[in-house]
C-alpha positions, 0 to 999 in steps of 0.5 A: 218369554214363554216356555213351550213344551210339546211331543209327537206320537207316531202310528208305526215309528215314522207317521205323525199322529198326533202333535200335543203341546202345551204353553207355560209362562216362567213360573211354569203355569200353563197357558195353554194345552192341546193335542192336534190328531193327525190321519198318520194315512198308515196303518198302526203298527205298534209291535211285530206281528202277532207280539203285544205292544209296549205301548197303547195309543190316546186313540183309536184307529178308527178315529185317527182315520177319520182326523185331516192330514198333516200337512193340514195342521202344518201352518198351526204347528210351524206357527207354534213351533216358530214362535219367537216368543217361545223356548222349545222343550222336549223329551228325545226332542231330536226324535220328534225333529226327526219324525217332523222332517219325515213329515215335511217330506212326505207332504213336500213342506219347507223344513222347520228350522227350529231349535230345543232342550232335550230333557231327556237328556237334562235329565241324565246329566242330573241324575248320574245315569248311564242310559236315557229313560223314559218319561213315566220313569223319569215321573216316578223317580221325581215322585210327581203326582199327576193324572196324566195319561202317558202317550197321549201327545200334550199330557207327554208334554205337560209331564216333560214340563213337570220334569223341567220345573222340578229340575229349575227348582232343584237347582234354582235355576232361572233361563239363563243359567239353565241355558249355560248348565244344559248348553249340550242339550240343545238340539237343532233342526236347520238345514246345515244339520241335515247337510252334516248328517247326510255326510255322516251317512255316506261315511258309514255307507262307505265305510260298510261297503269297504268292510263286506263288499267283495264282489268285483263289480256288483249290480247297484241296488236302490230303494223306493221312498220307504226307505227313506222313513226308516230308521238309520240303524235299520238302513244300514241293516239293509244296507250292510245285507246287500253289500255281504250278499254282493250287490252294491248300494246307491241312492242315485235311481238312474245308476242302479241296476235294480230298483226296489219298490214297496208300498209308498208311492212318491217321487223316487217310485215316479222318477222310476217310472220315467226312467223306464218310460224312456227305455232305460232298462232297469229292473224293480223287485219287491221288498219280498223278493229282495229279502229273499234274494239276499238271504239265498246269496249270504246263505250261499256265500258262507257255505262257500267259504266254510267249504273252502276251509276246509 
C-alpha cells in the first residue's frame, strides 16, 4: 500500500490550476512527484480589486494560459486519484474534493468517488487548537526544515506528507491504528455526499426564506451557471438579499420570473435560451443590474420600516 498525498491551487477560488501530487511508500520515501499545470480558462483573481494578494501563484499567468485544459489531464488525475493501491492524504482535502467537483462539471466529467485524510484536521486534534491553520504554519510549528516553495501544488503536497510522517512518528503509528485514531478525519467524495449536501442547502434556503422573506407573492429570481461556482457561504449571501429585498429564490429556470446572466456560458444560460426561443416570457438581468436593483429595495424597505416607527 502506498501512500498519496496531493493539493490543488485554484486562479480565482473555484478554477483548478494546478493538481501537484506526490506518491511515498510507508516509510514515507517519495516515489514519485509532479505538479500537472492546468489553463484554469479564467482570469486570475488572487485578492479584491486594487488589494495585494495573501498569496503568490508557482506561475505566471501567461504560462498557465498557455497549458491544456482540465478535462485533458482528467484521465491521469482519476487514475491517481482512483488508484486502489493508494491512501489519499490531503491538507482542508474537503476543499480540493470540492474544487474537483466544480471542475467535472463544468467540462461534463463523471464525479470521482474518492475518499481521504484530511491533515488539516489531524492536525488540530494533535495540537489542541480551536481553529484550523494553514500548511507554512502547521511546517513552522513542527519545526520542519525543508526548501518547499508554498502554493506551488506538489511541494503543498510533500510538505502535507511532512506533517503526516511526523505525526506517525510522534505517535508511532502505523496505518492501522492512524486509521482508528484519525477515523473522523476521513472525508468522502461520492454521490450520496453530494445528495445529502443539496438537502442541506435546500434546508438553510428554506429556512432563510421563512426569516426575511415577507413579500405576499414575489417574482423568483434564478441565477446562470456562475452561481453555482461560488462558495455556500456566498450564495446564501446572495440568496438572503433577494429574499430581504422581496424576490424569492429558485434554482428551477422554467419557474423563475427573472434569470440572471453573467459571464459563463453553460447550460443553465443555454436552457434559457430555449426557453425564450420557445416564447416563454421570462426576463434576464446582469449581475450588475441585479446588485443594484436589491440594493434600492433593501435601501427602500428599511427607510419604510423606520418611518413606520416612528
Amino acid at each position: 500500500m502506498k501512500y498519496l498525498f496531493f493539493d490543488i491551487e485554484c486562479s480565482n477560488g473555484h478554477n483548478i490550476c494546478s493538481f501537484g501530487y506526490v506518491i511515498a511508500d510507508q516509510s514515507f520515501c517519495i516515489l514519485q512527484k509532479e505538479d500537472i499545470v492546468i489553463n484554469p480558462e479564467s482570469p486570475i483573481l488572487l485578492a479584491p480589486h486594487g488589494k495585494r494578494p495573501k498569496i503568490q501563484l508557482a506561475y505566471s499567468d501567461d504560462y498557465l494560459k498557455h497549458q491544456p485544459t482540465f478535462d485533458a489531464f482528467y484521465p491521469k488525475i482519476k487514475g491517481i486519484l482512483c488508484d486502489k493501491n493508494t491512501i489519499l492524504f490531503g491538507h482542508s482535502i474537503s476543499s480540493d474534493f470540492g474544487f474537483l467537483n466544480l471542475a467535472c462539471k463544468r467540462y461534463n466529467l463523471p464525479r470521482l468517488e474518492i475518499e481521504g485524510y484530511d491533515m488539516q484536521k489531524a492536525y488540530q486534534m494533535v495540537s489542541n487548537c480551536q481553529h484550523v491553520q494553514s500548511l507554512e504554519s502547521i511546517i513552522e510549528e513542527l519545526q520542519i526544515s525543508h526548501e518547499l516553495v508554498f502554493h506551488k501544488s506538489c511541494d503543498d503536497a510533500e510538505a502535507t506528507m511532512l506533517i503526516c510522517q511526523k505525526i506517525f512518528e510522534k505517535y508511532q503509528l502505523n496505518m492501522q491504528n492512524f486509521k482508528k485514531k484519525f477515523a473522523n478525519c476521513l472525508r468522502k467524495n461520492s454521490t450520496s455526499t453530494s445528495k445529502e449536501q443539496k438537502t442541506n442547502f435546500t434546508q438553510k434556503v428554506n429556512e432563510l426564506r421563512k426569516k426575511h422573506l415577507k413579500a405576499a407573492r414575489p417574482q423568483k429570481v434564478a441565477f446562470s451557471d456562475g452561481f453555482k461556482t461560488l462558495s455556500p457561504k456566498t450564495q446564501f449571501k446572495h440568496i438572503t438579499n433577494l429574499f430581504k429585498a422581496g424576490f424569492d429564490y429558485t434554482n428551477r429556470i422554467k419557474d423563475c420570473d427573472i434569470f440572471v446572466v453573467d459571464d459563463k456560458a453553460g447550460n443553465r444560460k443555454k436552457y434559457f435560451d430555449s426557453l425564450r426561443a420557445q416564447g416563454l416570457q421570462k426576463s434576464s438581468i446582469t449581475k450588475n443590474q441585479l446588485a443594484k436593483l436589491l440594493s434600492e429595495r433593501i435601501d427602500a424597505t428599511g427607510a419604510n420600516n423606520k418611518s413606520c416607527q416612528q
